[in-house]
ZADO-1210 file (C-alpha; in nm, 4 decimals, padded with zeros to 6 digits):
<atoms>
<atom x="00.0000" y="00.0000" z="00.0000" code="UNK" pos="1"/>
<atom x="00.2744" y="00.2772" z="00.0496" code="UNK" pos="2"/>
<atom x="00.4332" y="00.1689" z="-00.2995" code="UNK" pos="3"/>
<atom x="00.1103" y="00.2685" z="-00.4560" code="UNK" pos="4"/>
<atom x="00.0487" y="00.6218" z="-00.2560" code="UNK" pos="5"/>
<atom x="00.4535" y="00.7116" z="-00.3404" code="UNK" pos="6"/>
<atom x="00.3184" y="00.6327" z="-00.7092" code="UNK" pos="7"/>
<atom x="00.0387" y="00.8517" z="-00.6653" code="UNK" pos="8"/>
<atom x="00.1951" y="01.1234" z="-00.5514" code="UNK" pos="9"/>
<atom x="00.4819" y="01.1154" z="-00.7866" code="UNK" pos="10"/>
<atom x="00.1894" y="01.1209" z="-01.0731" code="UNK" pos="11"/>
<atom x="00.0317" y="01.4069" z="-00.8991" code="UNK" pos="12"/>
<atom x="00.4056" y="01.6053" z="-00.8625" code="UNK" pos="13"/>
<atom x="00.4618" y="01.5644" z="-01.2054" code="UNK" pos="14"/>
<atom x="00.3003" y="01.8607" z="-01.3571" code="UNK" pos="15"/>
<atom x="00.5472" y="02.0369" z="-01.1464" code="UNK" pos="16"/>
<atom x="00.8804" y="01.7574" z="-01.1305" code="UNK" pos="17"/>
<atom x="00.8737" y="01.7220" z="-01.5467" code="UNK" pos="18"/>
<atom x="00.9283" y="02.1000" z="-01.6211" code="UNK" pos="19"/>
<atom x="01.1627" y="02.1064" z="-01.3250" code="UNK" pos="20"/>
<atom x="01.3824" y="01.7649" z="-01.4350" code="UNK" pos="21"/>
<atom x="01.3547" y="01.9315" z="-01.7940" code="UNK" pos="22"/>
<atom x="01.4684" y="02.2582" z="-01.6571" code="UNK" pos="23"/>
<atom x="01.7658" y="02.0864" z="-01.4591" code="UNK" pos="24"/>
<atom x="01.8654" y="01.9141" z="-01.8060" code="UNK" pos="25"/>
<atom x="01.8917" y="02.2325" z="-01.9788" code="UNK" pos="26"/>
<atom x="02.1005" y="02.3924" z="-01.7623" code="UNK" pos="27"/>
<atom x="02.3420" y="02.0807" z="-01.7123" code="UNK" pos="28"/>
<atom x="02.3586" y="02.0854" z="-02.1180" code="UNK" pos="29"/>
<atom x="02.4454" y="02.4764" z="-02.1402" code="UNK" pos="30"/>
<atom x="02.6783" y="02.4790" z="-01.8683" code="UNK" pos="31"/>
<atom x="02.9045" y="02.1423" z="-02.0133" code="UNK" pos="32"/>
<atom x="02.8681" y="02.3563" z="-02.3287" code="UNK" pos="33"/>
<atom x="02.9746" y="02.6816" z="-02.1939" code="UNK" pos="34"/>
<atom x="03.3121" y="02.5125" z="-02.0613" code="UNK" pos="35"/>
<atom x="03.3795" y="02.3581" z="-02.3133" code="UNK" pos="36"/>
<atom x="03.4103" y="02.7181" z="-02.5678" code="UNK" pos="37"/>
<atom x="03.5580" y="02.8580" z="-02.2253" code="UNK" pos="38"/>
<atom x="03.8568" y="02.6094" z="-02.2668" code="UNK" pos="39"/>
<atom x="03.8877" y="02.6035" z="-02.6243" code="UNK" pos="40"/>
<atom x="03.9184" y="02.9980" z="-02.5628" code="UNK" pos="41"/>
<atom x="04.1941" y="02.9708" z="-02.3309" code="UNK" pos="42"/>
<atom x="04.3562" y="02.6928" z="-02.5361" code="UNK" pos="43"/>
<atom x="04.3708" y="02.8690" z="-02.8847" code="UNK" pos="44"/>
<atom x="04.5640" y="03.2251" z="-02.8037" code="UNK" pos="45"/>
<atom x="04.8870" y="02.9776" z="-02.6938" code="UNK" pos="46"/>
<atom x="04.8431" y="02.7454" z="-02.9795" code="UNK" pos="47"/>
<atom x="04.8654" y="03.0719" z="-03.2193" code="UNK" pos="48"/>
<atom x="05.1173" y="03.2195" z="-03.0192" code="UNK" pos="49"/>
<atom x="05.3303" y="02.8860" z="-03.0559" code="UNK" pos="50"/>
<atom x="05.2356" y="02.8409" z="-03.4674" code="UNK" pos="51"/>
<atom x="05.3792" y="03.2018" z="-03.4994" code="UNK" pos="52"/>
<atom x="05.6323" y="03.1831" z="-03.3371" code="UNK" pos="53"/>
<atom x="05.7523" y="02.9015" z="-03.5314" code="UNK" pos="54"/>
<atom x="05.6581" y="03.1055" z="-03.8800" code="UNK" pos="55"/>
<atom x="05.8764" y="03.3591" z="-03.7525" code="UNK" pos="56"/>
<atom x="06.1892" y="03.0922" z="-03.6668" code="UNK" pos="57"/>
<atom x="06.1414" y="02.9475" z="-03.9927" code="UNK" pos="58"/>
<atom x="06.0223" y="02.6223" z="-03.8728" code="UNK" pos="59"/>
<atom x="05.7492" y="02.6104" z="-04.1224" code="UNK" pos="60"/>
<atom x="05.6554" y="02.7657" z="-04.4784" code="UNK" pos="61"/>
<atom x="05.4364" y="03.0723" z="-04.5264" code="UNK" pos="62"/>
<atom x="05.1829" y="02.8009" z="-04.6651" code="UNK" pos="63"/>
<atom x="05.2152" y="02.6129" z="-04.3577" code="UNK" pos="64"/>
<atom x="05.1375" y="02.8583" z="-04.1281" code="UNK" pos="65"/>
<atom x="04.8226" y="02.9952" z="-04.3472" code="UNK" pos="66"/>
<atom x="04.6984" y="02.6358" z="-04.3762" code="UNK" pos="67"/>
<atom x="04.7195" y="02.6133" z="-04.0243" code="UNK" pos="68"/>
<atom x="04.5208" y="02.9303" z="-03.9522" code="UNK" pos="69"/>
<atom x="04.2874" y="02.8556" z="-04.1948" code="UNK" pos="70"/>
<atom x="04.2124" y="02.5088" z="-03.9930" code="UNK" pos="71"/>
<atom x="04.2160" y="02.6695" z="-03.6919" code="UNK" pos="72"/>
<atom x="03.9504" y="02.9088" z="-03.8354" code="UNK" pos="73"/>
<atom x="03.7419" y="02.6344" z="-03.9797" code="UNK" pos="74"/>
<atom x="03.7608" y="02.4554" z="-03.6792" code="UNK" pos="75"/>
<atom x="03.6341" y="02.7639" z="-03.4580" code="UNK" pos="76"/>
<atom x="03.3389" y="02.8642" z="-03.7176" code="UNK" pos="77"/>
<atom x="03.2101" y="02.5068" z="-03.7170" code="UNK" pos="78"/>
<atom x="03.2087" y="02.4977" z="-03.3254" code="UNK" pos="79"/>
<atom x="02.9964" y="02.8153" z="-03.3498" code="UNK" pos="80"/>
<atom x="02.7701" y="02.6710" z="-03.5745" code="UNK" pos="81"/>
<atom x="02.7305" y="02.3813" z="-03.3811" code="UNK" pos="82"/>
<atom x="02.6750" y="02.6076" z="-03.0751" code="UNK" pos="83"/>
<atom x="02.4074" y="02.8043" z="-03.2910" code="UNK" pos="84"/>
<atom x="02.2324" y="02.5089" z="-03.3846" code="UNK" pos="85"/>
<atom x="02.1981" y="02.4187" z="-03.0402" code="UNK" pos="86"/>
</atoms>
């Protein structure tokens, strides 16, 4: 008998327990996706730093180095779009 009054008071919570749960989900989703752009932020400046540096030392072409920003640049637009399409 206590089984079935805990069942009927989770079905009478739900109206307010689904939006909640959904609510909770939402805001676990945008916060994993807010770290995640908030360490690819911190993570590109030093990997540009470090391909310039070695375009400046001569470690790679002119080619090289403007591939590699144009990846890097690819790689950043499609993570906004992704982020957009969220």
């Amino acid at each position: 008998m206590p089984e079935l009054r805990m069942g009927l008071l989770d079905l009478f919570a739900l109206p307010v327990s689904l939006p909640l749960k959904t609510a909770w989900i939402a805001i676990e989703e945008a916060t994993a996706l807010a770290q995640r752009e908030y360490e690819e932020a911190r993570r590109l400046p030093g990997e540009l730093a470090d391909l310039q540096a070695a375009y400046e030392m001569g470690e790679i072409t002119e080619m090289e180095y403007l591939r590699a920003l144009d990846e890097g640049g690819r790689e950043g637009d499609a993570g906004a779009r992704q982020s957009e399409a969220r």
